[in-house]
N, C-alpha and C positions, 0 to 999 in steps of 0.2 A: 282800318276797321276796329282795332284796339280801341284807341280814340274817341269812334263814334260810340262803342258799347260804355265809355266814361261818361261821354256825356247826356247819355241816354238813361243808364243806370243813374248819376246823379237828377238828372229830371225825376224820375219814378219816387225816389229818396223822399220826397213831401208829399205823397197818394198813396195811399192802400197800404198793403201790410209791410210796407219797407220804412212807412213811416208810422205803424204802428205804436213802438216803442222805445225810448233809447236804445237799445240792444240793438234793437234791427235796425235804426237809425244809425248807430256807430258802424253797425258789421256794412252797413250800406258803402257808408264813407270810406271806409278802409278798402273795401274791397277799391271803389274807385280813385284811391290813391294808386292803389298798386297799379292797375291799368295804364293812368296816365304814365307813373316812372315806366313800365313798361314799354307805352307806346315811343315813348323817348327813346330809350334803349335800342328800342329797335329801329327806330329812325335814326341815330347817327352812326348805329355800331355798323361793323365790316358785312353785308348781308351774305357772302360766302363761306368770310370763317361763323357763322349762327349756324350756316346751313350744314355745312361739315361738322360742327360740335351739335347739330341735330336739338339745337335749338326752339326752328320753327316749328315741328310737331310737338316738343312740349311745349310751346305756347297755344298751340292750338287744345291742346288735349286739358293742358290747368285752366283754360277759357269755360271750357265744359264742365269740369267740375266745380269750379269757383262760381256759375252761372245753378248749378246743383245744391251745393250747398249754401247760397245766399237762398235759392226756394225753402231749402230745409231749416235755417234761421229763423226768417219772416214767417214759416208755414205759409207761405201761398202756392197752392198748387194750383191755379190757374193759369189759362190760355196765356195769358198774357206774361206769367214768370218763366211758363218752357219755350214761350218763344224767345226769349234770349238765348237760346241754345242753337238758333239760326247763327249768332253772330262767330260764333268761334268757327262754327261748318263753313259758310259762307267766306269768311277769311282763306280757309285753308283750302275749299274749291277755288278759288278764285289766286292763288298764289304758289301752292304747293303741287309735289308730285302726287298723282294717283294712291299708290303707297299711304302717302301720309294721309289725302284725304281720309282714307276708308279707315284711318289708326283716329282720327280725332273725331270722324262721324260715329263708329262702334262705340266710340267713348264718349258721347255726348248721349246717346242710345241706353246704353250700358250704365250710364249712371240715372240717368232720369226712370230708368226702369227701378232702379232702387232706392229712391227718396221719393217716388211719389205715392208706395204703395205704403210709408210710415206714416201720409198725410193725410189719404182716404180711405175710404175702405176699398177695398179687392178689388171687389168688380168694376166700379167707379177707376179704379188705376188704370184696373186691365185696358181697358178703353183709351183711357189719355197716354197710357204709355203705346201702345200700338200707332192710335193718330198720329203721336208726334213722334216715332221711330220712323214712319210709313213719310212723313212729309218732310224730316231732317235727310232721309236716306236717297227720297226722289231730289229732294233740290240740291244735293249734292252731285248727284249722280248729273241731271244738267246741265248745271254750271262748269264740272270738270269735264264733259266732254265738248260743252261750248268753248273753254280754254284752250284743250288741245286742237281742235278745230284751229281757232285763232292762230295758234303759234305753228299751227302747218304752213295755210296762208303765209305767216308773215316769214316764213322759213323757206318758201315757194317764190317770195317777192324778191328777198334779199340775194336768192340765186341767181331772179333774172337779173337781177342788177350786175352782177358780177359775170355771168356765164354765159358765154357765146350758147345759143338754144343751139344753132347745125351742129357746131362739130363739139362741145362740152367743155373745149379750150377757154381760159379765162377774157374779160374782153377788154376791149381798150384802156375805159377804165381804172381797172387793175393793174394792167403793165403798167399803165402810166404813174400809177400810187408804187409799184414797185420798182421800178428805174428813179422814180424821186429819191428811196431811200436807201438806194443800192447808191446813188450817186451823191448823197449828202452825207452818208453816214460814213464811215470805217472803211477806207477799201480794202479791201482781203489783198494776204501777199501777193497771191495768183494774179491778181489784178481780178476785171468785172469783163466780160466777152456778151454782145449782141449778136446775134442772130436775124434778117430777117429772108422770108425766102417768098415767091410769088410763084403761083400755077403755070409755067411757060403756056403761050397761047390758050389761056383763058376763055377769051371772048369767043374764039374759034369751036371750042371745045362747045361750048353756050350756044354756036348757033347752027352747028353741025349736029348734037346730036339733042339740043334743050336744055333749060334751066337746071332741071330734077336731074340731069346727068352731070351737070357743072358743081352740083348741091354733094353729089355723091361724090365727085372730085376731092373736094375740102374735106369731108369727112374721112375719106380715105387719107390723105396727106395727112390729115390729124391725128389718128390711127397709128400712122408710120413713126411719126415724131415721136409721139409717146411712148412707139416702144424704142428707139433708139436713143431718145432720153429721156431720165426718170425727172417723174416732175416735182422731187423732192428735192433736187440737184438743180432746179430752175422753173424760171415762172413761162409755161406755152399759154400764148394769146394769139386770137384771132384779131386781129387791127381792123380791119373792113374788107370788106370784096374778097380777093384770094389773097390778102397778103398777111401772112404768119410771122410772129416774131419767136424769139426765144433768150431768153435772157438766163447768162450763164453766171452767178457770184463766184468767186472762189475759184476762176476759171484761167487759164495759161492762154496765150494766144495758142499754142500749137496744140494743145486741147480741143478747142472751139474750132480751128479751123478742121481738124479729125471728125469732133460729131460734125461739121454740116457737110462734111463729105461723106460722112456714110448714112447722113439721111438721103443726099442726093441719091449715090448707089443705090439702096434701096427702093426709092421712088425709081427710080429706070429698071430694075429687074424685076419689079410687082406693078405689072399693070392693074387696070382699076377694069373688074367684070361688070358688063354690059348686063341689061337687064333679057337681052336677047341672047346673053349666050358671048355675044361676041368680046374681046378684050383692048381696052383703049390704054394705047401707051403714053406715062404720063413722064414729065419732068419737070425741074423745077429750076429757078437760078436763084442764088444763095450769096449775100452781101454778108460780111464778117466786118466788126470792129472788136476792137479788144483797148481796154482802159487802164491805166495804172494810177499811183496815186498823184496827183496836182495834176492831174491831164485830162480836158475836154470834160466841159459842164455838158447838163442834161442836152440843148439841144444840138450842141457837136456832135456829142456822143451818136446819138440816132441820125443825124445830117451824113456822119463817116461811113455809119453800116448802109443806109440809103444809097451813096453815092457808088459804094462797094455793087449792093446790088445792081444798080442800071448799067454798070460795067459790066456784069456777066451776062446781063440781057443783050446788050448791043454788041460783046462778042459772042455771039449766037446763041446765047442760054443753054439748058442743061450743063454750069456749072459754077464753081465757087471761087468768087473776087474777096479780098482781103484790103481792109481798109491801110492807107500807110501807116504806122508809128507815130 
């Protein structure tokens, strides 16, 4: 936007009161030097250390009065000199926080109300400063809540990407971007421990009592997990259907093998309430691998904790197989 108001202001440079006279011809130029080194600046520099050194609202707000005093130069107080005071509003609805919007619109407001009333008379001001306070204030106001709108949406998109919608557990996805970098990067001394654990009789559960009870199954197991571990100590994913993983960094095998025995516990001594009242006893069977360093790439790694699991299923499930060493 910086940018456009240079090449825009240099256009004007040769019509009307900007090319009046050398004076406003110079002050034209100049100002649209600055713009350009400007819009540079702000195209290569760091856009967070600007934002933290609170940068972007003085750029917005010197837009306003450098677009003020180039009117008060030229003396044009015409439609067409306060509409450049769109551009700095416009910029900052469209890029900045609320906060700052409303600090470079007052200010584009606030100064146009005081250099227009040196140009005309009063009443004549009174008027063009109202019109264009009234129309900087509304197009502001739309455009930042069209922005925040946007950055809901795309803050609502990037969740489903990431986030199991049933149980709020992260999804495939995810673990799989977090097993990649747990397994390429540094292994912590503890070594790296997986987790995965399946709904015992699942399908059973699905057709004895319906879907929306199998749906509340998972949520409840998701539930349990989180509170027996925190998921700042590890990454909980929903893999597909009922089967949950959990990925332990920094973890000892006889660590990992303790949490998935007392998630087990857990799920056996908290059944899942029925929507009737009645209580449906759940359990789960739970495959352990644990990782050191130069042992088992990514799909060993998960091939160990799998084969752990379908051992604890085919010895009767409701409990916890360890992968070998």
């Amino acid at each position: 936007m910086t940018g456009v108001s240079a090449v825009v202001l240099a256009g004007v440079s040769f019509f009307g009161a900007n090319a009046a006279s050398t004076v406003t011809v110079v002050s034209t130029w100049v100002v649209v030097g600055f713009l350009v080194v400007l819009a540079l600046a702000i195209r290569f520099a760091d856009p967070e250390r600007l934002d933290r050194a609170g940068v972007h609202v003085a750029v917005g707000v010197l837009g306003a009065l450098l677009a003020c005093g180039l009117n008060l130069v030229t003396e044009d107080s015409s439609a067409g000199a306060q509409a450049f005071l769109a551009f700095p509003v416009l910029w900052a609805a469209s890029h900045l926080r609320r906060t700052a919007v409303v600090v470079v619109t007052a200010a584009a407001v606030v100064a146009n109300a005081v250099v227009v009333p040196v140009l005309v008379p009063l009443d004549v001001a009174i008027s063009d400063v109202l019109l264009t306070g009234v129309v900087l204030t509304v197009v502001a106001a739309m455009l930042e809540r069209a922005m925040s709108v946007q950055e809901r949406l795309v803050e609502a998109l990037e969740q489903q990407a990431t986030v199991d919608t049933l149980t709020g557990l992260v999804n495939r996805r995810v673990f799989d971007d977090a097993l990649a970098v747990a397994l390429t990067g540094p292994v912590p001394d503890d070594g790296t421990a997986l987790l995965l654990l399946d709904v015992d009789s699942f399908k059973q559960i699905n057709d004895q009592h319906g879907h929306p009870v199998g749906d509340d199954a998972l949520v409840h197991l998701a539930g349990i997990i989180r509170r027996q571990i925190r998921a700042g100590d590890a990454v909980l994913s929903r893999l597909g259907g009922d089967e949950l993983a959990v990925l332990l960094p920094g973890c000892t095998a006889d660590v990992a093998v303790a949490r998935a025995e007392s998630v087990l516990e857990t799920v056996l001594s908290t059944p899942l309430s029925l929507p009737d009242g009645s209580l449906l006893a759940m359990s789960v069977s739970v495959g352990v691998a644990h990782r050191t360093a130069g042992a088992l790439g990514m799909r060993e790694f998960y091939a160990a904790a799998d084969r752990a699991l379908y051992r604890a299923k085919r010895a009767g499930r409701g409990r916890v197989e360890v992968a070998p060493a």
